[in-house]
N, C-alpha and C positions, 0 to 999 in steps of 0.2 A: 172731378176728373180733368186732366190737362186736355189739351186741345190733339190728342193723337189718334190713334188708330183705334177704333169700337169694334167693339162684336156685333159682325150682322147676325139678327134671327131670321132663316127662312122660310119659317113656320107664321102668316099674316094671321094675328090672333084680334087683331081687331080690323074693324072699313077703314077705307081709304077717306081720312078725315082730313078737310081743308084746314088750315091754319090760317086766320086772320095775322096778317102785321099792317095795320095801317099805323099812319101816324100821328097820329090824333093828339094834339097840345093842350092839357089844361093847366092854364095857368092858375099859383095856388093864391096871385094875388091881383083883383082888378086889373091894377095899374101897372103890370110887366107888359112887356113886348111881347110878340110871339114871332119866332122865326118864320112860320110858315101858316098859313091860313088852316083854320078847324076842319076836320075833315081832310085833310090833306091827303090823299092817298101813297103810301110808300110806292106803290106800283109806278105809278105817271112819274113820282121822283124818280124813281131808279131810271126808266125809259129817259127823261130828260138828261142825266146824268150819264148814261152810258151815252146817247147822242153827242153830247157837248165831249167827252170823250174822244170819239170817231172824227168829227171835227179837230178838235186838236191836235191830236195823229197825224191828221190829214197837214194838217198848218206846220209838222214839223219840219226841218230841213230834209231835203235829200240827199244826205251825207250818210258814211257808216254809221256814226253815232246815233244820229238821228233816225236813220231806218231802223235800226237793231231797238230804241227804245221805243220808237210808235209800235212797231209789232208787240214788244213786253206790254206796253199800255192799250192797247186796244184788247189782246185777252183780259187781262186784268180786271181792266178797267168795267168791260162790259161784260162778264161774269157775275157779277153779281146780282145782274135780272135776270138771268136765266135759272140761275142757283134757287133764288128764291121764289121763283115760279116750282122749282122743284122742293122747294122748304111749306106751297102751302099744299102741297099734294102728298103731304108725307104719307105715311103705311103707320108712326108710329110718333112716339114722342123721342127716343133715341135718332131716329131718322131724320126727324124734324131738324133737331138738335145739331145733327153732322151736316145739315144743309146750311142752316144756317152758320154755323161757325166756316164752314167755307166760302158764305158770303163775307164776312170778317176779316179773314184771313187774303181774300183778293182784294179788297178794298184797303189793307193795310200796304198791300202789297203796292197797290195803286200810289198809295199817298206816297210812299217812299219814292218811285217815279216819278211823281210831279214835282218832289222834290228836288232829285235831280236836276230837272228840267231847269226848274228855275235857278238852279245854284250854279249849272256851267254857264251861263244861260240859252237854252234853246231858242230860246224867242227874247225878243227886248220890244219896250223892257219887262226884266223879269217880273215884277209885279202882277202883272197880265195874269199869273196862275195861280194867284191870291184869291180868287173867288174859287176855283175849281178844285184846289190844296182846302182852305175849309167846306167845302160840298162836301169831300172826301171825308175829314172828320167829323163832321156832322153825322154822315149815313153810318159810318164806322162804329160811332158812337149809339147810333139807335141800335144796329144790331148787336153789342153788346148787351146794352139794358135789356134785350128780348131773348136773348139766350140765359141769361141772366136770372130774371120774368121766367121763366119755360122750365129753366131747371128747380126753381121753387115750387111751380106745382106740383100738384102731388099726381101720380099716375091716373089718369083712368081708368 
């Protein structure tokens, strides 16, 4: 199914089950890198992330241009922890599923922003957004693989 509008059921036919998404790296060979340490928590990610976020904002100019996209980025940007605090509280696996793709979908949103940013450039030098532009695909990228992941299981 496309990334659109679902049927909600208001009928709760099953508990209100937590959804793990941590992010957990196994690498499949000794000797790879690992971006981020075992155990990692998606949670502390996203909080660091959405922080370094509000910072930025904060660091943009205070111009039109510049106010109009720190507000777009600061929803954006820091939706995506709160989405997914409501993705591990689902009611259901369709629920889950529509949180999580909303987390996707703002952090796409995001990246397009920081894009920006760097391409008029908001800040010099642009570079500077080069960690926080791949943070963005990174996070972007797990929640895919997990919506991904989620819709291969089979119901419970």
């Amino acid at each position: 199914m496309k990334y659109g509008l679902m049927s909600v059921n208001t009928k709760q036919t099953k508990p209100n089950i937590q959804h793990s998404t941590s992010n957990i790296q196994h690498p499949t060979k000794p000797t790879r890198a690992r971006s981020a340490p075992v155990g990692y928590d998606l949670d502390d990610r996203l909080l660091d992330y959405a922080a370094r976020i509000v910072r930025l904002a904060e660091s943009l100019p205070k111009t039109r241009s510049g106010n109009h996209i720190a507000g777009q980025l600061l929803r954006s940007g820091t939706s995506a922890l709160a989405n997914h605090a409501e993705a591990q509280a689902a009611e259901s696996k369709s629920d889950f599923l529509h949180k999580m793709r909303i987390c996707l979908k703002e952090l796409r949103e995001s990246y397009r922003w920081l894009l920006l940013c760097k391409t008029v450039p908001l800040i010099k030098p642009a570079s500077k957004f080069d960690p926080i532009v791949k943070e963005t695909d990174e996070l972007a990228a797990i929640f895919f693989t997990s919506i991904r992941s989620a819709k291969a299981r089979p119901d419970d």
